[in-house]
KOLKESE-13261 format. One record per atom (N, C-alpha, C, CB): z, x, y; residue in one letter. Coordinates in steps of 0.1 Angstrom, whole numbers, plus 5000, padded with zeros to 4 digits. Glycine has a CB too. Example, Ala and Ser with C-alpha at 12.3 -4.5 7.8 and 13.67 -1.06 7.14 Angstrom:
// residues 2
507851324943a;507851234955a;507851324967a;509051134955a;507151284978s;507151374989s;507951295000s;505751414994s;
//
This chain:
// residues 108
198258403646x;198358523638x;197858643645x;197658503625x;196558633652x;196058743658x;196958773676x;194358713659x;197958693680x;198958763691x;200058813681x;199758643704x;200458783672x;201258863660x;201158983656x;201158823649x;199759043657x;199259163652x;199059253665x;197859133643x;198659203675x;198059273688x;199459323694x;197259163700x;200959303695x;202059383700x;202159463691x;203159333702x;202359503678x;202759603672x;201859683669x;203259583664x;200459703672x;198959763676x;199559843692x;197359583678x;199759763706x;200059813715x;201659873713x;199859723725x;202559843705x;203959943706x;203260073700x;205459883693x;202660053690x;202160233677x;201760283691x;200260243660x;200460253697x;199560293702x;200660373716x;198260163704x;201460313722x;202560353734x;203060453729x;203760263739x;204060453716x;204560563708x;203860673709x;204560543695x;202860633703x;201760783703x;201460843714x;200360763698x;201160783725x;200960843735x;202160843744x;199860783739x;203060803744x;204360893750x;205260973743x;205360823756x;204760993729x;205161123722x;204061243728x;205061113704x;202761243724x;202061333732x;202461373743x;201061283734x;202861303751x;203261323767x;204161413769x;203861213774x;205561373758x;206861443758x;206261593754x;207961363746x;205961593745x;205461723738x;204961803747x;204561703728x;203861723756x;202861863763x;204361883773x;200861813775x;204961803780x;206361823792x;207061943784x;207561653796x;207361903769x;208662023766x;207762153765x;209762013749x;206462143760x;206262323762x;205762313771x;205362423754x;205562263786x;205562323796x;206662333801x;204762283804x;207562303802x;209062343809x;209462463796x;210362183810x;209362483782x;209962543776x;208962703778x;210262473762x;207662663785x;206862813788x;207462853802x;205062813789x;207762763811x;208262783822x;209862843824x;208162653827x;210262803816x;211862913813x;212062983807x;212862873809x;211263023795x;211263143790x;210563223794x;211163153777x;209563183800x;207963263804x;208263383816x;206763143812x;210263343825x;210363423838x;211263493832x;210663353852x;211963463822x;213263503818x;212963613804x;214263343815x;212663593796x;212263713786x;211063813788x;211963653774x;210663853775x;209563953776x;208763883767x;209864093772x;207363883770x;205863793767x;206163833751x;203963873775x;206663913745x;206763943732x;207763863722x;207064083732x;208363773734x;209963713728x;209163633723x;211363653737x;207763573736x;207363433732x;206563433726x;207063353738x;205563563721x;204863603708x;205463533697x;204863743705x;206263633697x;207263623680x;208063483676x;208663743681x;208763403692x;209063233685x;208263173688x;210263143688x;207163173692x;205763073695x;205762963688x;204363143691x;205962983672x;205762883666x;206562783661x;205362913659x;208262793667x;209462753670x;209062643681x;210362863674x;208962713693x;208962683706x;208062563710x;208462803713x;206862603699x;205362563703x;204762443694x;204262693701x;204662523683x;204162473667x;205062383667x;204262573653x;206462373665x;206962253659x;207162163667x;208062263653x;207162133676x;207162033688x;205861943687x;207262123704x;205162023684x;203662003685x;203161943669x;202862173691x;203561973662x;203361913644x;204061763649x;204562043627x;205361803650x;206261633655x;205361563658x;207361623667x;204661553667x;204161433677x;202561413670x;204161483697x;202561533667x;200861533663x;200961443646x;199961743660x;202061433639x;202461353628x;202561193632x;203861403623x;203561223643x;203761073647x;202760993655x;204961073656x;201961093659x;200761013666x;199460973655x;200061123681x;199561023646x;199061033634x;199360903625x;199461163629x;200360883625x;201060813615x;201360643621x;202460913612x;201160673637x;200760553647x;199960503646x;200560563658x;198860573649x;197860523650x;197160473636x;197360603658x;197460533622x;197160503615x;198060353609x;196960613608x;199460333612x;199960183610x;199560093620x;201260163609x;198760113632x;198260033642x;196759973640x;198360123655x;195860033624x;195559993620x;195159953611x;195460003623x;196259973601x;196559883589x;198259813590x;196260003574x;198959733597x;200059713598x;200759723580x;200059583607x;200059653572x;200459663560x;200259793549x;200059563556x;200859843552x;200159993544x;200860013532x;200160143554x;200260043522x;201160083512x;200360233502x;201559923501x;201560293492x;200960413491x;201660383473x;201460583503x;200160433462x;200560443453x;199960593446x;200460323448x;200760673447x;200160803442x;201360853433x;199660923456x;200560933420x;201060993412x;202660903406x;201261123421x;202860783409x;203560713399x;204560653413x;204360813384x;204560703424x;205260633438x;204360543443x;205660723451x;205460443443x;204560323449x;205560283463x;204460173435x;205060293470x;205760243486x;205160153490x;205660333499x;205860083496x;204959973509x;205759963522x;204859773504x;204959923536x;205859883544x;205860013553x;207159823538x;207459983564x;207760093567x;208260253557x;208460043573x;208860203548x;208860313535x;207460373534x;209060233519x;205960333534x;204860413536x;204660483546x;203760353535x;205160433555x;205060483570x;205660643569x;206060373583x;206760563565x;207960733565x;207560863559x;209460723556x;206960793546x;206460853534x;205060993541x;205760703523x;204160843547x;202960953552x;203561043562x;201660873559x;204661003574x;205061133585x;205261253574x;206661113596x;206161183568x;206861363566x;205661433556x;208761373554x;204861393548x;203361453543x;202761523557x;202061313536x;202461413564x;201961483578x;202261593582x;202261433587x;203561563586x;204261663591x;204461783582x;205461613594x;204961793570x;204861903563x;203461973560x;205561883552x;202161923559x;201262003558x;201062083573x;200161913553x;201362003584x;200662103600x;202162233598x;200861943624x;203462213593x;204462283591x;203662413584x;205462203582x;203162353570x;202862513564x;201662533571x;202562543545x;200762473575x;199362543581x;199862623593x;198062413587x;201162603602x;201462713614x;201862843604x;202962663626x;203162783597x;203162893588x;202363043581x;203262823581x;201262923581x;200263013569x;199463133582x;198562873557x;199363033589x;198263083601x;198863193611x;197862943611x;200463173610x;201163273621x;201463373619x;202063253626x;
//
């Protein structure tokens, strides 16, 4: 039972950290090509396009990794939804994700 649990502990845990990876690579290539080619004001104003959402994505999914890497069985019963499984999983990204969504929002 415990080599049953220890691969899908190391898959979350890979996920997470080669999403991180991807993310920091696209805004450094996406600061690297806009950064020669527009005006510093272009990348002011879509910063949070460019930047923020790339960055909420992975920071959800690494989030949402690492938190089924240690509870493989997770389930969510709030306000009259009851999930289990991967269905919780899904459930918590997009919560994730939509709260770092409005906090760039609120913040930008």
């Amino acid at each position: 039972m415990a080599k049953t649990l220890r691969a899908p502990k190391a898959v979350y845990t890979g996920v997470a950290v080669v999403s991180l990876i991807a993310s920091i690579a696209l805004g450094w290539k996406s600061l690297r090509v806009l950064g020669g080619s527009q005006s510093p004001q272009a990348l002011v104003d879509h910063a949070p396009a460019l930047f923020g959402m790339p960055f909420a994505i992975t920071a959800a999914l690494t989030l949402v990794c690492c938190a089924r890497a240690l509870d493989p069985q997770a389930h969510i019963d709030f306000l009259g939804l009851r999930v289990r499984g991967a269905a919780a999983t899904i459930v918590c990204w997009i919560v994730v994700f939509a709260a770092l969504t409005i906090a760039i929002r609120a913040l930008w």
